[in-house]
C-alpha positions in Angstrom: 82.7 26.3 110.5 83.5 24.1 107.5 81.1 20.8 106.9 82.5 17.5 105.7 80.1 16.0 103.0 80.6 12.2 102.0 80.0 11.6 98.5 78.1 8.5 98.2 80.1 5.5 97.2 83.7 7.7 98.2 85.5 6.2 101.3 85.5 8.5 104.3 89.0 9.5 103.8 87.9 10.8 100.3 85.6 13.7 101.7 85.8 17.0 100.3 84.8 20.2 102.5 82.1 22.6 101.6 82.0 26.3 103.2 78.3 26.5 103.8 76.7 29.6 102.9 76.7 32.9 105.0 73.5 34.6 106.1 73.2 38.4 107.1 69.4 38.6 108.6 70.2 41.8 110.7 72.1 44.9 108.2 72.4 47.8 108.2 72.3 50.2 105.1 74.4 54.1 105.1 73.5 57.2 103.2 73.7 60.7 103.5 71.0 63.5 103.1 70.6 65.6 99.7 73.2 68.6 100.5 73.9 72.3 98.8 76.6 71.7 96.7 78.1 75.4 96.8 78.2 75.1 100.3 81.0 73.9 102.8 79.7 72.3 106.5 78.3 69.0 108.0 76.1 66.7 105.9 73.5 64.1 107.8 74.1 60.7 107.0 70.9 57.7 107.9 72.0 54.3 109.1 68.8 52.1 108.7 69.2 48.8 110.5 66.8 45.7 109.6 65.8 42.3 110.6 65.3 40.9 107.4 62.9 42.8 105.8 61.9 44.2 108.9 62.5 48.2 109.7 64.0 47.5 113.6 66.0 51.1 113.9 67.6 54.2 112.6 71.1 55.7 112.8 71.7 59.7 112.7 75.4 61.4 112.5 76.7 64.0 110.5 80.0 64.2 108.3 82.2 67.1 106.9 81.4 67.4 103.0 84.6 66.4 101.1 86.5 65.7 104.6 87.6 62.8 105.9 85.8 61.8 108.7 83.2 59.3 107.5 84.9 56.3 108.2 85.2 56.7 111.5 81.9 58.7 111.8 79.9 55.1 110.4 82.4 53.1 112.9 81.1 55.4 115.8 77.4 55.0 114.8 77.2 51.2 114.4 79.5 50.2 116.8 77.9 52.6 119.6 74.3 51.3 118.9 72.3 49.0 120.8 72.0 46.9 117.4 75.6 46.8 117.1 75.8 42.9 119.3 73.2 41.3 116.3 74.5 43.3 113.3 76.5 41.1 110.7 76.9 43.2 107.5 76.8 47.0 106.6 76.1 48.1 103.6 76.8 51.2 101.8 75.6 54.1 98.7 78.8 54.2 96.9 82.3 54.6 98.1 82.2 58.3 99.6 79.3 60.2 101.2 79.4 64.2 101.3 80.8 64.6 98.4 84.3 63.3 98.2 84.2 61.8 101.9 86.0 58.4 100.8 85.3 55.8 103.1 88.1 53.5 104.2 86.9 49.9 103.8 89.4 48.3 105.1 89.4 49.8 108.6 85.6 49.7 108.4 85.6 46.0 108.6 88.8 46.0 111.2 87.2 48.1 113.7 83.7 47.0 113.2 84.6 42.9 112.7 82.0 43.3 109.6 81.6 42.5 106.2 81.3 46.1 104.2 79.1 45.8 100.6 79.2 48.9 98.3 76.6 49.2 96.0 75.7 51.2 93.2 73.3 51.3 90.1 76.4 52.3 87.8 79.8 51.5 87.2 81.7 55.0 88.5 83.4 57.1 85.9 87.2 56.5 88.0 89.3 58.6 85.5 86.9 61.8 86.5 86.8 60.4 89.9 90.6 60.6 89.9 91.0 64.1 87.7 88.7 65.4 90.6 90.6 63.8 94.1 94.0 64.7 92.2 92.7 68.5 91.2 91.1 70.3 94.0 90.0 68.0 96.7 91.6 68.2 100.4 93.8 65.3 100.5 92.7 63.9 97.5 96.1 61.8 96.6 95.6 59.9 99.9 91.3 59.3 99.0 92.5 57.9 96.0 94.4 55.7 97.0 91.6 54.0 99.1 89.8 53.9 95.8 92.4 52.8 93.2 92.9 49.9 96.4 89.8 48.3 96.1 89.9 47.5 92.3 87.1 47.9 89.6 83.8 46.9 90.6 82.1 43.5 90.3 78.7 43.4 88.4 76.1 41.2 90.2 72.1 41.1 90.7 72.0 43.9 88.6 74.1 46.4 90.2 77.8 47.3 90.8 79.5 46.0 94.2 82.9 46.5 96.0 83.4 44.1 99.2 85.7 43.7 101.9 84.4 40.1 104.2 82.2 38.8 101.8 82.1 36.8 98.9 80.7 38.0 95.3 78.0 34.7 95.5 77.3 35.9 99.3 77.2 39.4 97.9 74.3 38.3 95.3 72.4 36.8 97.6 72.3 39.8 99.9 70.9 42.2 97.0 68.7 39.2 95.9 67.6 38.7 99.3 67.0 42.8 100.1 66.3 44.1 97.5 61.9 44.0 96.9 61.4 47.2 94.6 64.0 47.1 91.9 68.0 46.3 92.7 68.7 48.1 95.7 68.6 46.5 99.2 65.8 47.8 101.4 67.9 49.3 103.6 69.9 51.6 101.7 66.5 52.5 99.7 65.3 53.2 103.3 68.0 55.5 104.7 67.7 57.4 101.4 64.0 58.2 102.1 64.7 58.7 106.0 67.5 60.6 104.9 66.1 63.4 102.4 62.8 63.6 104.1 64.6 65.1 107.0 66.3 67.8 105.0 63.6 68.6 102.7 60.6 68.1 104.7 59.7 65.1 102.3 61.8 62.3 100.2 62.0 62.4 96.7 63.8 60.5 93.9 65.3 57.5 94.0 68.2 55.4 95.6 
């Protein structure tokens, strides 16, 4: 809902409208688990949900590596949860999981009626992203596409964003907000850890 703010001295039919900011206190933050390259099959992807700052739950599904089935994979997992009624954002480890498992933004925010962040340390390499969809990868013309849609990311708070929902100001003060141990949001930092420690026994690295 849009506020009406007087200046002072302005007659009232001189107001001006100011979109208050948005708040996302309850998020929840995909990655998948550390998988065998050389290998074809399933990969485990972590949804960790928070309150805040606050750990409240974790999401477990699987994906094909390089297929195409992670969209509606993450619009299964958070839509079928019990946190899915307080939820307001999702945010996400770079555009595809698995591999070359693209995620489709645009129907993520249709059919979850949420804001989608992407966020990554770097700015992607697109021209070997698109030499690599366009050369060997099952339907790689089409994952593309989703990619080349989206446009070049947006640097803010220190990392590299993509957004569908959201503004880049709102998108800032996510990361600024979530983000306690360098520039990536607590609860992508969090499914990474979650999500390695259960294929390896123990995390290691870093988001």
């Amino acid at each position: 809902m849009r506020s009406a703010c007087a200046l002072p001295g302005v007659r009232p039919a001189q107001r001006y409208w100011v979109m208050p900011r948005r708040t996302f206190s309850h998020v929840v933050g995909f990655d998948d688990a550390p998988f065998d390259r050389a290998r074809r099959g399933n990969v485990p992807i972590v949804g960790a949900v928070f309150s805040g700052l606050r750990l409240e739950g974790v999401l477990r599904g699987e994906v094909r590596r390089d297929g195409a089935n992670a969209t509606r994979t993450i619009i299964r997992l958070v839509t079928g949860s019990k946190f899915s009624p307080q939820l307001q954002l999702i945010l996400l480890q770079g555009i595809a999981v698995a591999g070359f498992n693209v995620i489709d933004l645009a129907r993520l925010e249709r059919d979850t009626g949420l804001p989608v962040l992407v966020i990554a340390r770097r700015r992607p390499n697109t021209e070997d992203m698109r030499n690599a969809l366009l050369g060997s990868v099952p339907g790689g013309k089409r994952k593309w596409a989703l990619i080349e849609r989206l446009g070049p990311m947006e640097r803010v708070a220190g990392v590299f964003v993509q957004r569908r929902g959201l503004s880049l100001a709102d998108a800032g003060r996510v990361i600024e907000t979530l983000a306690v141990h360098g520039h990536i949001p607590e609860p992508l930092r969090t499914a990474h850890l979650v999500a390695g420690g259960m294929v390896r026994g123990q995390s290691r690295g870093r988001t």
